[in-house]
N, C-alpha and C positions, 0 to 999 in steps of 0.2 A: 720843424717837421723831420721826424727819423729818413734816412736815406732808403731804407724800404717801401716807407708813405710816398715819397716823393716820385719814385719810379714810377707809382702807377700813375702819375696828375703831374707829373709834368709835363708842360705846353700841350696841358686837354683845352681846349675852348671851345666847349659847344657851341656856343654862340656864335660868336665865328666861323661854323663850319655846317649851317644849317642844321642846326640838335648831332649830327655824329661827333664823336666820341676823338675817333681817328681827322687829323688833316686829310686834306685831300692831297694827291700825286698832281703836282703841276708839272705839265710838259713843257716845254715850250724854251723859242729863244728871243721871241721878239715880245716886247710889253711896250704896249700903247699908251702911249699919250694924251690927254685930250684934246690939249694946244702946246702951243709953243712957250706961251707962257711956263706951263709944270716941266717943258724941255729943257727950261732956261735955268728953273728956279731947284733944281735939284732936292726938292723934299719929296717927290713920289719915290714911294719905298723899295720899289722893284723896278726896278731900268733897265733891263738887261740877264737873258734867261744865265748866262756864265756867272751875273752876279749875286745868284742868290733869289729863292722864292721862298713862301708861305711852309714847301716843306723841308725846305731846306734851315728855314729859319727856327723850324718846331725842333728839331737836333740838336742844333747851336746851342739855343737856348736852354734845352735840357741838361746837357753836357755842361755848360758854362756854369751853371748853376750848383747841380755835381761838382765839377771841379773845385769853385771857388774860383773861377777863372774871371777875367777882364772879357775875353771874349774866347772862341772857341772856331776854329778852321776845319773843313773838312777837302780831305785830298783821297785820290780813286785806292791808293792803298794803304799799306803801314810805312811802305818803303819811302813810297813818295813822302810821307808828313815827316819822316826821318829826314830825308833829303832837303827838303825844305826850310823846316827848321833851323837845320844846317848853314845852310846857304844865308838863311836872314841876317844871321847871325857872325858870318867870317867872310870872308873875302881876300881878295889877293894878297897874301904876305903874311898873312894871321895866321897864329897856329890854333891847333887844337889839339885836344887832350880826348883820349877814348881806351876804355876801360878793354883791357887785352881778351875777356869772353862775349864782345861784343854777337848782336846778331851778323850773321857771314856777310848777309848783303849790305850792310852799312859799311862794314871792313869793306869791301868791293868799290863799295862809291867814295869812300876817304882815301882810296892807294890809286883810283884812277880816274876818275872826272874831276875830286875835287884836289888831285894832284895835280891835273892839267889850269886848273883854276888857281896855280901858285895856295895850296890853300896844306898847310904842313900838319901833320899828324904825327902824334906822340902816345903811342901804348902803353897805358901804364896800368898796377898791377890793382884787379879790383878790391880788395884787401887793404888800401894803401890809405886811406881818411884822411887827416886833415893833411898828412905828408905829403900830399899830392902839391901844397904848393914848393914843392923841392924843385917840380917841374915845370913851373911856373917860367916864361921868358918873357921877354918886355912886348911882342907881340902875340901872345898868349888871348884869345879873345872870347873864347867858349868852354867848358868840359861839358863830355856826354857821358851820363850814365846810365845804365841798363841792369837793376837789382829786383830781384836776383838777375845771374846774368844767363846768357842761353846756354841749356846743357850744362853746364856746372853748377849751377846756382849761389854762388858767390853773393852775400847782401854786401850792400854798400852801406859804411856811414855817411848816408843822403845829409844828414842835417851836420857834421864837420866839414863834408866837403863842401858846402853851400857856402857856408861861414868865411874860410880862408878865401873863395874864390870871390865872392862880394866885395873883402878889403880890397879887393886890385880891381874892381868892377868888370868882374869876369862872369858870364854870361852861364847860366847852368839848365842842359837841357837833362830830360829824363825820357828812358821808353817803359812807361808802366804799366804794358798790356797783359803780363801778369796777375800783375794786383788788381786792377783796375783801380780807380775811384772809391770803388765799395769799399776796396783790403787797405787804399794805401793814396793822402792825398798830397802828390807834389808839390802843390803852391803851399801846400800847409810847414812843408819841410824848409821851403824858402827856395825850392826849385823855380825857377824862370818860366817854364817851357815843360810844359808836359804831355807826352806824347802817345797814343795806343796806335795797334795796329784793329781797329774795331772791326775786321775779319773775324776776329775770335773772338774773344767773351761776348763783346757784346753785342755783335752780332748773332751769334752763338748757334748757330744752324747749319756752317761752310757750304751756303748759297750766296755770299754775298762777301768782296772784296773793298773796306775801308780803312781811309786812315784818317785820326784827328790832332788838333795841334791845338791845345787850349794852354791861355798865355795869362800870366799873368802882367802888372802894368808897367814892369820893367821893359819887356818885352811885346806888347803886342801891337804896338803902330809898326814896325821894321817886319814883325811874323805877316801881321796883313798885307804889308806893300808886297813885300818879296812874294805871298800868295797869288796876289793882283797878277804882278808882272810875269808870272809859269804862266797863265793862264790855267790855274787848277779850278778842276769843277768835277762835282761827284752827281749822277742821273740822279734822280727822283726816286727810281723805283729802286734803286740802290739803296737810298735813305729811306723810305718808307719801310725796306727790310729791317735796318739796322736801328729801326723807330721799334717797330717791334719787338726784336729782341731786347732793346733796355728795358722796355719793363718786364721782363721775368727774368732779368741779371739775378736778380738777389736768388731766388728760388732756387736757381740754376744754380750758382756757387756754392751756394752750400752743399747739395749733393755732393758737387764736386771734388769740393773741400772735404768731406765726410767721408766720400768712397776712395779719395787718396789715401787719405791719413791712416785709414784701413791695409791700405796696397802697400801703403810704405813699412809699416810696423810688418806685416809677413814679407815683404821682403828682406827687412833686415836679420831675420830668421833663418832665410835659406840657406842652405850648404854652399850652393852652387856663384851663392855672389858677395863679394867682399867688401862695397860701402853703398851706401842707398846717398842721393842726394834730396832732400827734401827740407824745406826750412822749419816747419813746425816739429821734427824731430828733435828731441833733446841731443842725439847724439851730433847733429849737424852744428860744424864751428862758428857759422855765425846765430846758432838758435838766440843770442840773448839779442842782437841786434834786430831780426823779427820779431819778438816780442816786441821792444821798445816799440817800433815805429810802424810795424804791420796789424789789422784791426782781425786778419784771417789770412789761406792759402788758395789759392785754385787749384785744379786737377793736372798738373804739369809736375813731373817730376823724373827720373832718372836712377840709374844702377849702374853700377862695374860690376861685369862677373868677373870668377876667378878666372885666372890666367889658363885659355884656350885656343884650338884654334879659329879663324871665320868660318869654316865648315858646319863648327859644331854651333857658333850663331845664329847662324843661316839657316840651321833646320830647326833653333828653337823657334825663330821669325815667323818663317814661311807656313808650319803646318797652325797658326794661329787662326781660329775659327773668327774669334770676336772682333782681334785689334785690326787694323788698316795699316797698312807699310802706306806711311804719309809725313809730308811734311808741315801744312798751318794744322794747328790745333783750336782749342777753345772750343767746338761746335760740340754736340749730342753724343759724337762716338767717339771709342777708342781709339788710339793711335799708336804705333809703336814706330823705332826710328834706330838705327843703330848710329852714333856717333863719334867724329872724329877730331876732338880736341888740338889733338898735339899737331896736326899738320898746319894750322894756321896763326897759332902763338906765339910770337917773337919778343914778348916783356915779361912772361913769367911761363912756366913748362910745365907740364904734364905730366907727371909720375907713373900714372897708375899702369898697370902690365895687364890689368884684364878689357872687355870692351866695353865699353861706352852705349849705354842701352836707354834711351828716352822715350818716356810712355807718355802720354796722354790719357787718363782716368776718364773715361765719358758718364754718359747719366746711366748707363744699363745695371741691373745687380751684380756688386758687386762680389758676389759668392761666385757668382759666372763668370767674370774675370779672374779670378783668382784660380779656378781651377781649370783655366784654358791655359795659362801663365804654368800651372804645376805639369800639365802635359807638356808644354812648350818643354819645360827646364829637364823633363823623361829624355827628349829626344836628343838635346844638350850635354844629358850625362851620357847615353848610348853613346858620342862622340868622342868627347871628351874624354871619358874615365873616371868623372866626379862630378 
């Protein structure tokens, strides 16, 4: 079944659900028993509202299947299933390895809880493929990768770095909230551990806050304990949102994808700015590594203007009718973000002299962002001079 078939029928069971279409939203924290017998005997499927119900299982299952995963975890964010993963996977004395454009708050949680957790971190440059095992130490127990990476978009060689890290039975997690599953599937590359922040694509509306942790069978007895042991649990109505939105993933992306690819090509046009980051671009340095191993792009993408001052940023931002000064992405509308690389890079540096501009492409027409962006860049050059 094509992965656009399958969005719409995955975990449908009318039968199951009284002829509707949709599961139903199970509330609840206590599930009954009938005797002590089924209390004993541990085959009744739902025990316990924190463990898992009918809607929580229609997700799982979906995703997992998607994936190509063993099994398939759900955690209240992106951050969390980052966190967690993490933790399944290292422990006191163990290092880890993480790509220097990582997301901020994963950098935040490896320099300070899982510091405090004897748990050592090593920045290394995302450009660096199979070399990475240079930095390989004998307690070495994870790398995380995040390709493209935040705001720069950096691709990794997912399938070289998989490879050296397996010979030393090194643990490979990935955050592919990017690509999703649709553009790009981790377990296929020999990733371990694959992660979204399904806040965005796939939830795809920014009413609803999820993360997932789908594992392959290297990994997913130690990803479920360590779930077990947080006590991680996402509400019902949370996942009934983020039920939703998978199946119009595919729909969605593609616009997406269509009204970037648009944005990116006039942007790299402009006077006013000196490199476009976008992967499907030919002029972008890793385009032939997207090719290879990505199937499509999403609506995330970035610019450097030329070299100005924040002043003249600041008013190209602000008088924006369409885009949103926001920071999660992936949902229905534009986004725009000014960003700042260089302050928190310590394995590889930051060149560039102009600002750092991340957009988020939403589903509206795209002739309408583009000529909200051409005013933006008016009041840019009024500042500026160019």
């Amino acid at each position: 079944m094509n992965d656009r078939t399958f969005l719409a029928h995955a975990a449908v069971n009318p039968s199951e659900h009284h002829g509707f279409i949709n599961p139903a939203i199970y509330r609840g924290s206590t599930a009954a028993f009938p005797n002590v017998a089924a209390l004993a005997g541990g085959k009744q499927p739902y025990r316990y509202g924190r463990w898992g119900n009918p809607t929580s299982t229609a997700l799982c299952d979906a995703l997992s299947a998607l994936e190509g995963a063993t099994g398939t975890l759900l955690c209240p964010s992106g951050l969390t299933a980052c966190t967690t993963a993490i933790l399944a996977v290292c422990g006191s004395g163990d290092h880890l390895l993480v790509p220097d454009n990582v997301y901020g708050p994963v950098r935040h949680f490896c320099d300070t809880a899982a510091r405090r957790m004897d748990i050592e971190t090593t920045y290394y440059d995302p450009r660096v493929g199979a070399a990475i095992a240079e930095l390989f130490q004998p307690n070495t127990r994870a790398i995380f990768l995040e390709s493209p990476g935040s705001g720069t978009f950096e691709i990794q060689d997912v399938p070289a770095i998989a490879a050296v890290a397996h010979q030393r039975d090194i643990c490979v997690l990935m955050d592919n909230s990017w690509a999703t599953p649709l553009f790009l599937k981790p377990l296929e590359l020999d990733v371990d551990i694959s992660i979204m922040a399904a806040t965005k694509y796939i939830g795809g509306h920014s009413d609803v806050m999820l993360g997932t942790i789908a594992c392959g069978p290297r990994a997913w007895e130690q990803v479920r304990d360590m779930h077990f042991q947080l006590g991680q649990f996402v509400g019902p109505d949370d996942v009934t949102l983020v039920l939703r939105g998978f199946r119009t993933l595919d729909v969605r992306l593609q616009r997406h994808q269509e009204s970037a690819l648009t944005m990116a090509c006039w942007l790299e046009q402009r006077p006013e700015v000196s490199r476009v980051f976008y992967p499907p671009l030919p002029s972008h340095p890793d385009h032939a590594l997207w090719r290879r191993d990505f199937r499509g792009a999403s609506g995330l993408l970035s610019f450097v203007t030329r070299n100005s001052s924040s002043e003249a940023v600041a008013a190209m931002i602000d008088g924006l009718k369409l885009f949103t000064i926001g920071y999660s992405w992936g949902g229905f509308e534009s986004l725009v973000l000014p960003v700042n690389p260089r302050s928190i890079r310590t394995a590889t540096q930051w060149t560039e002299t102009g600002h750092l501009i991340r957009l988020h492409i939403g589903l509206e027409d795209v002739d309408d962002l583009i000529a909200d962006l051409e005013e933006g860049f008016s009041r840019f050059r009024d500042i500026s001079g160019h």
